[in-house]
DSSP file (Angstrom, degrees, kcal/mol; ACC not computed):
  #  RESIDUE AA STRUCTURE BP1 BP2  ACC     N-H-->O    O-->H-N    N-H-->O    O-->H-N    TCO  KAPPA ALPHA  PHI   PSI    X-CA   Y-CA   Z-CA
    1    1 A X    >         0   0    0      0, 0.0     3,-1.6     0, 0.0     4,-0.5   0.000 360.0 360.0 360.0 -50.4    1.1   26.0  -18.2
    2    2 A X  G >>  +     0   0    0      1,-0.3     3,-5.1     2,-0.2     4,-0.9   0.951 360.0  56.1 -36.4 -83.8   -0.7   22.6  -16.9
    3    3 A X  G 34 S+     0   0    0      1,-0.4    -1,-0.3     2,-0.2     0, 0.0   0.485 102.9  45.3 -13.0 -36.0   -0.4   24.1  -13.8
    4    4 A X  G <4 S+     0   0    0     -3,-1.6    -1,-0.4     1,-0.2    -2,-0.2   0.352  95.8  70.6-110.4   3.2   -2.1   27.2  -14.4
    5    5 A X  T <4 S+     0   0    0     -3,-5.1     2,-1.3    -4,-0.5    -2,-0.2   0.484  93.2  73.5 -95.1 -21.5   -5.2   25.8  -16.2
    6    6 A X     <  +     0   0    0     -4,-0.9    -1,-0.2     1,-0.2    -4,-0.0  -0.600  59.2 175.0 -86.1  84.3   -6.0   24.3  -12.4
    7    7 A X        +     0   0    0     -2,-1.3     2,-0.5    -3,-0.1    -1,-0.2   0.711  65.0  40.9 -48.9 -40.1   -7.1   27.1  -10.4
    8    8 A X        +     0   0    0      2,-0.0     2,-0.4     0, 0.0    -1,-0.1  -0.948  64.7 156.6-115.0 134.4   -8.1   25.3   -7.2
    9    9 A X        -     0   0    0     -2,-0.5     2,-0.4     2,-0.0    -3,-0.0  -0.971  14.7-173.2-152.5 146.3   -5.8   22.4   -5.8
   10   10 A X        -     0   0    0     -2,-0.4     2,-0.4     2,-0.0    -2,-0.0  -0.889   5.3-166.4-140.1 159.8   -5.8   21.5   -2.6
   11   11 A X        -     0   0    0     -2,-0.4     2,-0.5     2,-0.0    -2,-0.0  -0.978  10.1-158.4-157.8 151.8   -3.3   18.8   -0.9
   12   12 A X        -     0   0    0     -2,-0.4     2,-0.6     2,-0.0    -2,-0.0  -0.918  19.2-173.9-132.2  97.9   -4.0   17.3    2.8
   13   13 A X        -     0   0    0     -2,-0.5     2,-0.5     1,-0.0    -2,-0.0  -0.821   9.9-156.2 -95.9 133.7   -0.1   16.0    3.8
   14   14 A X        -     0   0    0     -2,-0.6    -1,-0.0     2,-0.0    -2,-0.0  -0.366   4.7-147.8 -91.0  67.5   -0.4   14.2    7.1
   15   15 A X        -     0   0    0     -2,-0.5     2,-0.3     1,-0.1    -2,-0.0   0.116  14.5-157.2 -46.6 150.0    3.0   14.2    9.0
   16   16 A X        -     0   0    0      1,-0.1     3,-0.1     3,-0.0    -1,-0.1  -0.873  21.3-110.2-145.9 145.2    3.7   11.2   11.0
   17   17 A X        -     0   0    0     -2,-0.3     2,-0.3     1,-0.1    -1,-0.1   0.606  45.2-102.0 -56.2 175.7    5.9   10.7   14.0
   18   18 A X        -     0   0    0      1,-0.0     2,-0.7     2,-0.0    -1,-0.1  -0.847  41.1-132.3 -98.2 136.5    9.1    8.2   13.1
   19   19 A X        -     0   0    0     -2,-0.3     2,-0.3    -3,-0.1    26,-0.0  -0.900  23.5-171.5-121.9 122.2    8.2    4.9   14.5
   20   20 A X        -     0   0    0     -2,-0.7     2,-0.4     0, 0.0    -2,-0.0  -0.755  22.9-137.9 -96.1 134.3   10.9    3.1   16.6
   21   21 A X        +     0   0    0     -2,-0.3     2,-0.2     4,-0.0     3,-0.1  -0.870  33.6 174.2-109.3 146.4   10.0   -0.2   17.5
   22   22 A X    >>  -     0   0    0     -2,-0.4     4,-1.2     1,-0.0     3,-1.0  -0.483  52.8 -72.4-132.4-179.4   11.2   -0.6   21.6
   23   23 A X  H >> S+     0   0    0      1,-0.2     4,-3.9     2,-0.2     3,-1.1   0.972 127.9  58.5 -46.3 -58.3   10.4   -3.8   23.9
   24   24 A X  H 34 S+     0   0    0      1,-0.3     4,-0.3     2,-0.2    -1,-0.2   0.574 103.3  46.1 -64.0  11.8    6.9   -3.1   24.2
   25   25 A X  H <> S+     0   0    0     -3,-1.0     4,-1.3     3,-0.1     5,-0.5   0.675 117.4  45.0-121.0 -18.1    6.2   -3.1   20.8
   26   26 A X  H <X S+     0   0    0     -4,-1.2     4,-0.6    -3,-1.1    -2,-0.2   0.826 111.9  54.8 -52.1 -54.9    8.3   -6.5   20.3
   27   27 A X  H  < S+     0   0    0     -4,-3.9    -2,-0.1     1,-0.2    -3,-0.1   0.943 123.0  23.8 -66.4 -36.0    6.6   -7.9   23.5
   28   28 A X  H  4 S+     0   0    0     -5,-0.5    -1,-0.2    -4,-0.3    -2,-0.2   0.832 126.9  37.3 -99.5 -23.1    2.8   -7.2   22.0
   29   29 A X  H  < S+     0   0    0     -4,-1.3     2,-0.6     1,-0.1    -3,-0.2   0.716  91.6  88.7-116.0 -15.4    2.9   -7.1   18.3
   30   30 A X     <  -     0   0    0     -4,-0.6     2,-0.9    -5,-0.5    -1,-0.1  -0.846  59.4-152.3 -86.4 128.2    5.5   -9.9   17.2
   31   31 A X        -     0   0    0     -2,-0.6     2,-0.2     5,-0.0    -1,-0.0  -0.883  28.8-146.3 -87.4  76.6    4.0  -13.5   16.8
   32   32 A X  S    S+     0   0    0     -2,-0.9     4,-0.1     1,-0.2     2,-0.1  -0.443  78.5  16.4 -61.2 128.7    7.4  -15.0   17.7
   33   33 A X  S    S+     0   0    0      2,-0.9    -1,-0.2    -2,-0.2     3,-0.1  -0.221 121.3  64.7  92.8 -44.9    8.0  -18.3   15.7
   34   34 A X  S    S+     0   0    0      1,-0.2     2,-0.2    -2,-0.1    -2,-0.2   0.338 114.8   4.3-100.9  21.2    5.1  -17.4   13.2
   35   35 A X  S    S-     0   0    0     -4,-0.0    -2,-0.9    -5,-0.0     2,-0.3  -0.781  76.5-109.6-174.5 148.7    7.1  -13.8   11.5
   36   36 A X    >>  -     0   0    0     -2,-0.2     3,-5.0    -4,-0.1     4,-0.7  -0.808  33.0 -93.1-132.9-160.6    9.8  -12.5   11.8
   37   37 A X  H 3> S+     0   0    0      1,-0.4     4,-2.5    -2,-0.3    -1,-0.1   0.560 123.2  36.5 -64.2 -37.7   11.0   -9.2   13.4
   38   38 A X  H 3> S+     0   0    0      2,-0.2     4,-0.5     1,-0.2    -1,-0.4   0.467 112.2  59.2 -92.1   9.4   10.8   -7.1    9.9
   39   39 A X  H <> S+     0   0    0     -3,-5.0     4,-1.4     2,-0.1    -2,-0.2   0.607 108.1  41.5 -88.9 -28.9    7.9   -8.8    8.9
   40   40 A X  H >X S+     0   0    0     -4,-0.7     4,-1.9     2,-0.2     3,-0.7   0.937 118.4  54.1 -68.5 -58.3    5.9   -7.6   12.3
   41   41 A X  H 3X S+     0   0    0     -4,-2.5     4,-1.1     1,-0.3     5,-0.2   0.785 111.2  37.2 -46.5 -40.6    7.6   -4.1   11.6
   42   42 A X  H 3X S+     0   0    0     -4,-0.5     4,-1.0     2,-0.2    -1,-0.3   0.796 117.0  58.9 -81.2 -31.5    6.5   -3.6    8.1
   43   43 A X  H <X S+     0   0    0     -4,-1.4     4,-3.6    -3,-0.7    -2,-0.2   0.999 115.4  34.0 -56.8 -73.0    2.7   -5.4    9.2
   44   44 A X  H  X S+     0   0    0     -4,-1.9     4,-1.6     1,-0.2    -1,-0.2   0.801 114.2  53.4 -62.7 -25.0    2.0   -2.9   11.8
   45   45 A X  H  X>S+     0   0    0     -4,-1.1     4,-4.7    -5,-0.4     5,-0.7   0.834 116.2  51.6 -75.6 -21.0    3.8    0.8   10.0
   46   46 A X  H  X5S+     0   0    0     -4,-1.0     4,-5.0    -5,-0.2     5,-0.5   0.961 108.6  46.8 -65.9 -56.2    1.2   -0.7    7.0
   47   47 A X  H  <5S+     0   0    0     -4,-3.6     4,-0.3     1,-0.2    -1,-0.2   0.794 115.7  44.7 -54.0 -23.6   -1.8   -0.9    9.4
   48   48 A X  H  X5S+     0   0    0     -4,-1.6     4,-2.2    -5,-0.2    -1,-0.2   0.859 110.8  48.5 -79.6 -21.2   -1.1    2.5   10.8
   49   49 A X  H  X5S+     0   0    0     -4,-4.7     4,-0.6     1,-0.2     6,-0.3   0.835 119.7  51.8 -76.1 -17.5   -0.4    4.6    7.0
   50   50 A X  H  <XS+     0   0    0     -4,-5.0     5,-1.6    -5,-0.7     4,-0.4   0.834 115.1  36.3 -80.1 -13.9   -3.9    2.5    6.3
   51   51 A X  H  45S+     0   0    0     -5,-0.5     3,-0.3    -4,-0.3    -2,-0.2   0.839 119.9  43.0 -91.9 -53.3   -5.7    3.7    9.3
   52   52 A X  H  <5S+     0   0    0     -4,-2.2    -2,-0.1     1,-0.2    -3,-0.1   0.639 122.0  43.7 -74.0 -14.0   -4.5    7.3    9.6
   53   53 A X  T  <5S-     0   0    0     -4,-0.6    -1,-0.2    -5,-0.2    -2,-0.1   0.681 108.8-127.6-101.1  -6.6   -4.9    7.7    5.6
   54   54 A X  T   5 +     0   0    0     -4,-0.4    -3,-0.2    -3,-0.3    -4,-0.1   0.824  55.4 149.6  42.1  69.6   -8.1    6.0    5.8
   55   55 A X      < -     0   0    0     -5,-1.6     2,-0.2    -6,-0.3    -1,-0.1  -0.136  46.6-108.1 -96.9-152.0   -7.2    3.1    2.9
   56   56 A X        -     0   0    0     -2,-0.1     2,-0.3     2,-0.0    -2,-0.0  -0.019  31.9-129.4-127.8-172.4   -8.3   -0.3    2.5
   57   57 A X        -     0   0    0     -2,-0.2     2,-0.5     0, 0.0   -11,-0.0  -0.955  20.8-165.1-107.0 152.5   -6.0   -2.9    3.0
   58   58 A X        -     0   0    0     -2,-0.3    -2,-0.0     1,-0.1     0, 0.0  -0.814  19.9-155.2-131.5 111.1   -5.1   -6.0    0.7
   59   59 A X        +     0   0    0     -2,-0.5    -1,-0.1     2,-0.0     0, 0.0   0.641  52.6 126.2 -40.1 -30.2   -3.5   -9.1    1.1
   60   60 A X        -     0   0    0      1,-0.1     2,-0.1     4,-0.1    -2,-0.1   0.123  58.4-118.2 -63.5 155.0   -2.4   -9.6   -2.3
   61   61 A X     >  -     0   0    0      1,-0.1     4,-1.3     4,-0.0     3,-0.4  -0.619  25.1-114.8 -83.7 141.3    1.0  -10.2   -3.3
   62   62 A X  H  > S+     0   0    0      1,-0.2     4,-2.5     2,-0.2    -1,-0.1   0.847 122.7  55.0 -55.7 -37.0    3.1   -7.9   -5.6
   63   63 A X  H  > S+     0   0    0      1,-0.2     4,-1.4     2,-0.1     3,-0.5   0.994 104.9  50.4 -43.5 -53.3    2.7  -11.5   -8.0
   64   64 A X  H  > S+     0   0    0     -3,-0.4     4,-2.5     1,-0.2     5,-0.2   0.812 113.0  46.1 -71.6  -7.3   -1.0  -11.5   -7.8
   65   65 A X  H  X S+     0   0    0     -4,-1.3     4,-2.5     1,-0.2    -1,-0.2   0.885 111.8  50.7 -73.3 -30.3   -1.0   -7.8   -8.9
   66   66 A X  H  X S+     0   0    0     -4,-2.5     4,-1.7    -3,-0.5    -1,-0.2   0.851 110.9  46.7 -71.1 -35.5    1.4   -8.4  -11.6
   67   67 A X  H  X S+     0   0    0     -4,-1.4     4,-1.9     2,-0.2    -2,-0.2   0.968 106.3  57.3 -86.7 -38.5   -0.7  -11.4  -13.1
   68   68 A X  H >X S+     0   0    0     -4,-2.5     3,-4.4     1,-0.3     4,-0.9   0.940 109.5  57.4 -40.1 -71.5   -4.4   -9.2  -12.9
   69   69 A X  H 3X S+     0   0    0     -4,-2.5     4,-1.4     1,-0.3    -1,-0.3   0.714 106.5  39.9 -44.8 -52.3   -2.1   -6.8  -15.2
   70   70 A X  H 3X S+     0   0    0     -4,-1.7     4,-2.3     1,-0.2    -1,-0.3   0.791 111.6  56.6 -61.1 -23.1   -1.4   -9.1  -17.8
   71   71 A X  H <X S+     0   0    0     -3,-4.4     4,-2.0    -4,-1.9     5,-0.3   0.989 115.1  42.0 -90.2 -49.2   -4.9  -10.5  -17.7
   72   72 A X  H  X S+     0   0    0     -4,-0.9     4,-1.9    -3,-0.2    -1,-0.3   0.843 107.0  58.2 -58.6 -28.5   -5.9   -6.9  -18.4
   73   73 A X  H  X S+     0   0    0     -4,-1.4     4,-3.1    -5,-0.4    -1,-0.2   0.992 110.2  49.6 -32.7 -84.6   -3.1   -6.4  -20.9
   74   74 A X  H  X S+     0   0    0     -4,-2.3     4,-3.1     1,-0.2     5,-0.3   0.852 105.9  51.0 -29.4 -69.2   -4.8   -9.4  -22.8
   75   75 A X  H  X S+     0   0    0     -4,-2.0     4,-0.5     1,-0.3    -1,-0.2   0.815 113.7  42.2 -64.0 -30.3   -8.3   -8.4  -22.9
   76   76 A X  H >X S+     0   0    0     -4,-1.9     4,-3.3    -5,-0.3     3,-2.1   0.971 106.9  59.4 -66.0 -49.9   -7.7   -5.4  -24.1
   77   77 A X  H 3X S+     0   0    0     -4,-3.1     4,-2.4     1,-0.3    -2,-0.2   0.955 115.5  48.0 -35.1 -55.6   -4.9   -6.9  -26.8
   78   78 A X  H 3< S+     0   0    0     -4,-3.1     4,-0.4     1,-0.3    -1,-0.3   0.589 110.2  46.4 -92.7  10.2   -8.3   -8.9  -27.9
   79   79 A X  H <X S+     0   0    0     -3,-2.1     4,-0.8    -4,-0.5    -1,-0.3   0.752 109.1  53.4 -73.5 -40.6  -10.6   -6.2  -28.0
   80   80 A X  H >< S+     0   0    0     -4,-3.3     3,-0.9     1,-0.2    -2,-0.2   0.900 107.3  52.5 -55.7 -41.7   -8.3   -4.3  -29.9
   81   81 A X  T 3< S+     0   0    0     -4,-2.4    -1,-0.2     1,-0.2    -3,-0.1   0.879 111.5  46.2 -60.2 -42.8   -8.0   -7.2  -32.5
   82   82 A X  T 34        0   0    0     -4,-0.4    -1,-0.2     1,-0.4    -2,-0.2   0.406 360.0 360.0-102.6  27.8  -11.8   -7.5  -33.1
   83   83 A X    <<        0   0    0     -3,-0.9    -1,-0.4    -4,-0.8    -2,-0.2   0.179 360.0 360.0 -98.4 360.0  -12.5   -4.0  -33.4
């Protein structure tokens, strides 16, 4: 029923190729001694699904995301109270 109350929906899927990491991609994109080898892998497949999806990128750590949520948690908890 949801479903059928949208009349127009559109979806844009982008395949993209399976990425095998070879020598050359060892020899140019790992910063040996400062990451290692699945830490280059996972850096560069992020920069390309952010470039080819055209997203943002963010440093933050799954912590700092977790602590912003409680802080929002809270402020709302003390709106709610002084309503």
């Amino acid at each position: 029923m949801i479903s059928m109350a949208c009349i127009c929906i559109t979806v844009d899927v982008q395949y993209m190729p399976v990425f095998a990491p070879n020598d050359y991609f060892w020899e140019h994109h790992w910063q040996e001694g400062k990451e290692e080898k699945w830490q280059a892998f996972a850096r560069v497949v992020r920069e390309i699904m952010c470039e080819a999806g055209g997203y943002p990128s963010s440093e933050l750590t799954m912590q700092d995301k977790f602590d912003y949520k409680e802080q929002l948690n809270a402020l709302g908890k003390k709106k709610a109270k002084a309503a």
